[in-house]
C-alpha positions in Angstrom: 92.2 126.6 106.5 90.5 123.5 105.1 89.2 121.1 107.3 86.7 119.3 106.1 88.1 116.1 104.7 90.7 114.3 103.7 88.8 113.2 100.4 89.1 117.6 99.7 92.8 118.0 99.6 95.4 117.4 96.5 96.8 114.1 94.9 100.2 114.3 95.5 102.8 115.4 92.6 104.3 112.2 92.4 101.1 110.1 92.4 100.5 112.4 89.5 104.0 111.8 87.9 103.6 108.3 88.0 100.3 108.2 86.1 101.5 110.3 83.4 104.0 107.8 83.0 101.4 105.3 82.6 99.9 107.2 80.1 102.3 106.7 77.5 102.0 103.8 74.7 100.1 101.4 75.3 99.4 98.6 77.3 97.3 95.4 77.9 93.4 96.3 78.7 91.7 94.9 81.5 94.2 94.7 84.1 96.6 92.2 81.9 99.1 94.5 81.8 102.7 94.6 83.7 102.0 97.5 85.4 99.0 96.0 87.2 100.7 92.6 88.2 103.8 94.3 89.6 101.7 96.0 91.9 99.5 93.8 93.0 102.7 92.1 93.4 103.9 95.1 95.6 101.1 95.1 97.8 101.5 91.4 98.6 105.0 92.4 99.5 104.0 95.6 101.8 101.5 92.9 103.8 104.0 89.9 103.4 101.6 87.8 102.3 103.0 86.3 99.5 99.3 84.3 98.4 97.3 87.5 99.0 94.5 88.3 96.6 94.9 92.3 95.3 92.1 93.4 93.3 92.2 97.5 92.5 89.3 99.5 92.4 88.4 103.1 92.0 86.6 103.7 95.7 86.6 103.0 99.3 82.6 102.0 99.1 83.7 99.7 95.9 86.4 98.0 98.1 84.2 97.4 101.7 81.2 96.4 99.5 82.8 93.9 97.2 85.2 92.5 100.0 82.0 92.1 102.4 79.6 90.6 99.4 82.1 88.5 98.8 82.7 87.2 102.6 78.7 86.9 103.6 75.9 85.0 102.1 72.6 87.0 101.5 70.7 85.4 104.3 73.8 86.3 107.1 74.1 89.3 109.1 77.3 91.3 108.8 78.2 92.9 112.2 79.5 96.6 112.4 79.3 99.6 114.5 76.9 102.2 113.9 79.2 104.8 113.4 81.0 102.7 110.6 81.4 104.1 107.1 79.2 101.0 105.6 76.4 101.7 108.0 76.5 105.8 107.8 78.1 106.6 104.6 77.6 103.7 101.5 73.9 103.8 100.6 73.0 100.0 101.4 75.9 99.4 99.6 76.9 96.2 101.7 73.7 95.4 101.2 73.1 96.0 97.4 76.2 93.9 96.6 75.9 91.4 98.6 72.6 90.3 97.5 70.3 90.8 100.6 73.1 90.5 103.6 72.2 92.8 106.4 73.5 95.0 108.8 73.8 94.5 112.7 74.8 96.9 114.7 77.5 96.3 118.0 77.2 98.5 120.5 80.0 101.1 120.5 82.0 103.4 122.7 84.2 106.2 121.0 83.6 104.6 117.6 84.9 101.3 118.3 83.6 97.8 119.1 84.8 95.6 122.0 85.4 91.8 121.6 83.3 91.6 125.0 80.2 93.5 123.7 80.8 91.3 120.2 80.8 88.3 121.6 77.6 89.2 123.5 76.3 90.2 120.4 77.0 87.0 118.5 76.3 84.9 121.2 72.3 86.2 121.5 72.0 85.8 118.1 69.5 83.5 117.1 70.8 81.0 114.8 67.7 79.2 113.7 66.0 79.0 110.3 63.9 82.5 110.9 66.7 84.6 111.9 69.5 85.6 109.7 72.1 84.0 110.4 76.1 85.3 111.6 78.3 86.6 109.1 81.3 88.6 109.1 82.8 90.8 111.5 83.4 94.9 109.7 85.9 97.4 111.6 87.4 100.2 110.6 91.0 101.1 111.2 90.4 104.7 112.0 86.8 104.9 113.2 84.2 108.2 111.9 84.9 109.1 115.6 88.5 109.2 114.9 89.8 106.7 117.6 92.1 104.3 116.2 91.7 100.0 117.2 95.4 99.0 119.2 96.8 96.0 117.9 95.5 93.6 120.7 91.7 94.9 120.4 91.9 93.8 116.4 93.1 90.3 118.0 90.2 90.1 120.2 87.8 90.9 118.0 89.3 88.2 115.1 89.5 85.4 118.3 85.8 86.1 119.1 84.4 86.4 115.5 86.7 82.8 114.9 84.6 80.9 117.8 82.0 81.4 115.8 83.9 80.5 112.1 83.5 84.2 111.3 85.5 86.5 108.5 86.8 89.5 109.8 86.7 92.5 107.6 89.2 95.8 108.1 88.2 99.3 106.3 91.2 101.2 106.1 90.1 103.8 103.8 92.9 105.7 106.5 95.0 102.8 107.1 98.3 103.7 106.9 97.2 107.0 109.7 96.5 103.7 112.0 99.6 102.1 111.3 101.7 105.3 111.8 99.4 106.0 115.5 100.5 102.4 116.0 104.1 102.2 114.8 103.7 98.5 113.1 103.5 96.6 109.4 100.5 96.4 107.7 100.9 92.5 108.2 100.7 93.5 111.9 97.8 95.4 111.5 95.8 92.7 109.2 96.3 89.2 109.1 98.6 88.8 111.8 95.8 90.1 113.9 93.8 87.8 112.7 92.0 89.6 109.7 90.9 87.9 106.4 90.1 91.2 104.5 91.4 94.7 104.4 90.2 97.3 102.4 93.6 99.5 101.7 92.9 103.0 100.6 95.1 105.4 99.2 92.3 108.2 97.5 92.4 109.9 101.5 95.9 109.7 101.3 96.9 111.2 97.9 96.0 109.4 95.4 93.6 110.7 92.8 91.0 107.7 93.3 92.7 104.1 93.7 91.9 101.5 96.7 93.4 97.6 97.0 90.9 94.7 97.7 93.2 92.6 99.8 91.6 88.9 100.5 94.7 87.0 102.6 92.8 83.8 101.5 93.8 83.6 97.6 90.6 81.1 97.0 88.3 83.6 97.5 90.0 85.6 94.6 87.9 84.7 91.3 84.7 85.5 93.2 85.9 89.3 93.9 87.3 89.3 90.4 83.9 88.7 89.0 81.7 90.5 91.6 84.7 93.9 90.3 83.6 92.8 86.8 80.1 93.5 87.6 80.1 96.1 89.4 81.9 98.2 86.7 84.9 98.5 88.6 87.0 96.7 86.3 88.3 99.6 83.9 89.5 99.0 80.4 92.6 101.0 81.0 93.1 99.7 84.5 96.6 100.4 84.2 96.1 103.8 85.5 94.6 102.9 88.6 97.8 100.5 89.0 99.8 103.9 88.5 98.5 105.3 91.3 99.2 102.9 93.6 102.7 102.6 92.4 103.3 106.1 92.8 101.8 105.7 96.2 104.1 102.7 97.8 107.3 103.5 95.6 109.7 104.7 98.2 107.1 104.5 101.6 105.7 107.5 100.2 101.9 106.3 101.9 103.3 106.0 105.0 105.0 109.6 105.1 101.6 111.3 103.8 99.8 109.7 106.7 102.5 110.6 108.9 102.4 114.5 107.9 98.8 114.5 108.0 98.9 113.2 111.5 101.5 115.5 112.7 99.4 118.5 111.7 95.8 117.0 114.0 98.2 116.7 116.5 99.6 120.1 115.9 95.8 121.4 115.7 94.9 119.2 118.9 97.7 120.8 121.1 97.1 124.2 119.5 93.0 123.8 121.2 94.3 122.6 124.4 96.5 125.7 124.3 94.3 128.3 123.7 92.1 127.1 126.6 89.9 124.7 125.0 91.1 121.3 125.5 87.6 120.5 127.2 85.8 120.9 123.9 87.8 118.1 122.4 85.8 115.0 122.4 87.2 111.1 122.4 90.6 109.8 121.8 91.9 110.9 118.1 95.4 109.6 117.6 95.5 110.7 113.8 94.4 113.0 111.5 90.6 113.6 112.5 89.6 115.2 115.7 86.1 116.8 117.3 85.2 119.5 119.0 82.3 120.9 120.8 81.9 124.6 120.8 79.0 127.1 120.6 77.4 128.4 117.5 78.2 131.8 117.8 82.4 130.3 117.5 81.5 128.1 115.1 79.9 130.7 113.0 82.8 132.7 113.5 85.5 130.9 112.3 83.4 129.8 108.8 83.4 133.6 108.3 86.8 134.3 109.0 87.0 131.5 106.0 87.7 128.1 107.7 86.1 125.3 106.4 84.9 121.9 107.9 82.1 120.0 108.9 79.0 120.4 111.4 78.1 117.3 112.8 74.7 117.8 114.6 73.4 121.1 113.7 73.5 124.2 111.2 75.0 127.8 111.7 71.7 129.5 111.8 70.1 129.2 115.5 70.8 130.2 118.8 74.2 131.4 119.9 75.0 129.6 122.9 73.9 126.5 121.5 76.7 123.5 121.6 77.6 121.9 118.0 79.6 119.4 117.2 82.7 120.4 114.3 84.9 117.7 113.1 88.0 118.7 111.7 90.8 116.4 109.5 94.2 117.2 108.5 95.3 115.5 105.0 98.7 114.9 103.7 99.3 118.6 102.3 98.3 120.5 105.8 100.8 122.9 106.5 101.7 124.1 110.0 101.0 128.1 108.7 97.5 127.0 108.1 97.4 124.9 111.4 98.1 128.0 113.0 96.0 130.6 111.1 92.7 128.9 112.2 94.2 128.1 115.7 95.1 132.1 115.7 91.0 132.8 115.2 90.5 130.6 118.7 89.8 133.5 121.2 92.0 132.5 123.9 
């Protein structure tokens, strides 16, 4: 009954399989090997974008950071939500890399920014010499609050920030769970929409820990390539990050992970609403991570009847009645028997 992430559960065998493959002989250093160019040759063919940039790294905070240094200038302003993974979660890491660019926050409601409440945004922003200045545009596929950007809000967004001669940025450390909520391509999802960047993650998805830098404009490629350098994220034996991601596209196999692991929050979603408690669920979560807002004493209950997941505004010790917040995501390997073990603890 483990809840707490989708970073917590297993790579999957074949992810696995394909790396010890990789493992034999040798090969090239540095990412000049074969292995490496067919699949950043793959990934250009999975976006269909044929002059795509694909740089590999080891993390999701490597792959927003780098992208987003390499898209804003020091003295710009990149423009997020506060709930976003670079504001909440990377340590000033868009910040750090980036040389000085700095955060602003949009307004948000359920996770996501509007291209109304943007454009309001960038269109109060002083542009003057005191004042830093606009810069890209960050969303995030599947939002910390779970909700999930539709097609024709990512187009809004991308027409706004381009008034403005803007970069649009996508984090999709969960981006094939979007694009199975959504049914579409990835090209649909990115630069069809009118995104220049996408962070594509695969380590919440299976893999062991391997995440694509796509950049859709190819000239902005040896920058990346030298900001990956420095940042220690180019590895000797970078064949084995390649690996990964092979074993992760070969036969759609990203695409049914995120499907399974969707299927089982939606299990776990109608399993709440079942046993009476569909009015503790909190926003719209279309894929593997949902909320909930119960008392202590149930919280408390369920983590010692051994289910495990995360407390978002408080701690088990205190008052019974008290409301928390628990968020709770389904990964690839959730099974329906544990879906309905902790939905059997739910007192109905």
């Amino acid at each position: 009954m483990h809840f707490a992430s989708d970073n917590a559960g297993p790579a999957h065998p074949a992810i696995l399989e394909a790396l010890a493959e990789a493992n034999e002989g040798y090969a090239k250093g540095y990412g000049n090997d074969d292995l490496t160019r067919a699949v950043e040759a793959r990934v250009r063919e999975v976006f269909e974008a044929p002059r795509a940039a694909v740089h590999l790294v080891a993390t999701g905070t490597a792959a927003n950071t780098l992208l987003l240094a390499t898209l804003a200038q020091p003295w710009e302003a990149i423009f997020c939500t506060a709930e976003s993974h670079i504001a909440e979660d990377e340590c000033n890491g868009v910040e750090a890399a980036s040389g000085g660019a700095s955060l602003s926050h949009v307004p948000s409601e359920d996770g996501k920014m509007s291209a109304e409440v943007l454009a309001d945004v960038l269109g109060a922003r002083a542009s003057g010499v005191h004042a830093p200045q606009r810069g890209p545009v960050s969303i995030t596929s599947v939002t910390e609050r779970g909700s999930v950007y539709t097609l024709e809000e990512i187009a809004a967004i991308t027409d706004v920030a381009r008034v403005y001669g803007l970069k649009t940025h996508l984090d999709g450390a969960r981006f094939a769970n979007a694009m199975e909520v959504l049914g579409c391509s990835a090209a649909e999802m990115s630069w069809k929409a009118g995104i220049d960047a996408v962070s594509f993650g695969g380590t919440k998805n299976g893999c062991l820990g391997v995440e694509a830098c796509v950049l859709f404009d190819p000239e902005q490629s040896w920058e990346l390539e030298l900001r990956r350098k420095r940042a220690g994220h180019l590895f000797s034996k970078h064949r084995l990050l390649a690996a990964q991601m092979q074993g992760y596209l070969a036969d759609d196999l990203w695409r049914d992970l995120a499907a399974r692991a969707n299927r089982a929050a939606a299990r776990l979603k109608a399993g709440i609403v079942e046993a009476g408690h569909g009015d503790t669920l909190l926003g719209a979560t279309p894929a593997n991570m949902l909320f909930v807002r119960w008392p202590r004493r149930l919280h408390r209950a369920l983590r010692e009847a051994g289910a495990v997941y995360y407390l978002m505004d408080g701690e088990l010790e205190g008052d019974d009645a008290t409301p928390l917040t628990g968020r709770l995501v389904c990964d690839w390997s959730m099974t329906d028997a544990r879906v309905d073990a902790f939905l059997a603890l739910l007192p109905r």
